[in-house]
C-alpha positions in Angstrom: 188.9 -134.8 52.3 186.8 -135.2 49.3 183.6 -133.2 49.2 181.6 -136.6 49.2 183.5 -137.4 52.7 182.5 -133.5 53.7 178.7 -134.6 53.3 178.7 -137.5 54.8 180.7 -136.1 58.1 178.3 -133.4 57.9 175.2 -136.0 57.5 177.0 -137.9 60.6 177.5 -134.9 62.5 173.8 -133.0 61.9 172.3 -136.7 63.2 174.0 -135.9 66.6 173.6 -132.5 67.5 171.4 -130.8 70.0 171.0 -127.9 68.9 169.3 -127.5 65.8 165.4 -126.1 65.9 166.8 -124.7 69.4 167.5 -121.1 70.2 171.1 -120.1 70.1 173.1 -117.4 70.5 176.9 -117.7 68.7 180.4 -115.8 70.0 182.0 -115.0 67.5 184.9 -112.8 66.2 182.5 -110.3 64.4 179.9 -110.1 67.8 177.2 -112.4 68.5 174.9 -113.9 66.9 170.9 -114.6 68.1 168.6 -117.0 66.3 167.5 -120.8 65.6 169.5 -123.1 64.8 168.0 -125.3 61.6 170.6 -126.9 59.7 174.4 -127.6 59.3 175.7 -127.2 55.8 177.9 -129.5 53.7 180.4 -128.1 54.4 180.1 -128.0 58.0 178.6 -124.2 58.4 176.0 -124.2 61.4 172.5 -122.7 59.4 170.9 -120.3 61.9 167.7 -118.4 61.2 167.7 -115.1 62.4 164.9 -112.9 63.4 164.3 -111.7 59.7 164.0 -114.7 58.8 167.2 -114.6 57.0 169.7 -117.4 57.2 173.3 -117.1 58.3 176.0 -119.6 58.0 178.6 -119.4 61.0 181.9 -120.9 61.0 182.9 -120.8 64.3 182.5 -119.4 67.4 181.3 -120.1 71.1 177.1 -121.5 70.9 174.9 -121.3 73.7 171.1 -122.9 73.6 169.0 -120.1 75.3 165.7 -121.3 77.0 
């Protein structure tokens, strides 16, 4: 896959998900993971805001919307 095919999965993908600008909390092989999700990345990394304000890009683990 091409990295112009990566961004337009990911552009595909971020048009269908339910959980960005919702909290989330992420499993994943490091320990978990609390924050807002806000973006997916081109190359398909899920963007998720922490409470510093910092962002974090996951790629992969178990995500759970919280509230």
């Amino acid at each position: 896959m091409t990295k112009e095919d990566s961004s337009k999965l990911a552009i595909l993908v971020r048009n269908r998900l339910t959980t960005l600008g919702r909290s989330v909390s992420i499993t994943t092989p490091n320990g978990n993971v609390c924050g807002i999700a806000v973006d997916l990345a081109d190359d398909g990394a899920l963007k998720v805001r922490l409470s510093d304000g910092s962002i974090r890009l996951l790629y992969s683990g178990e995500v759970l919307m919280v509230n």
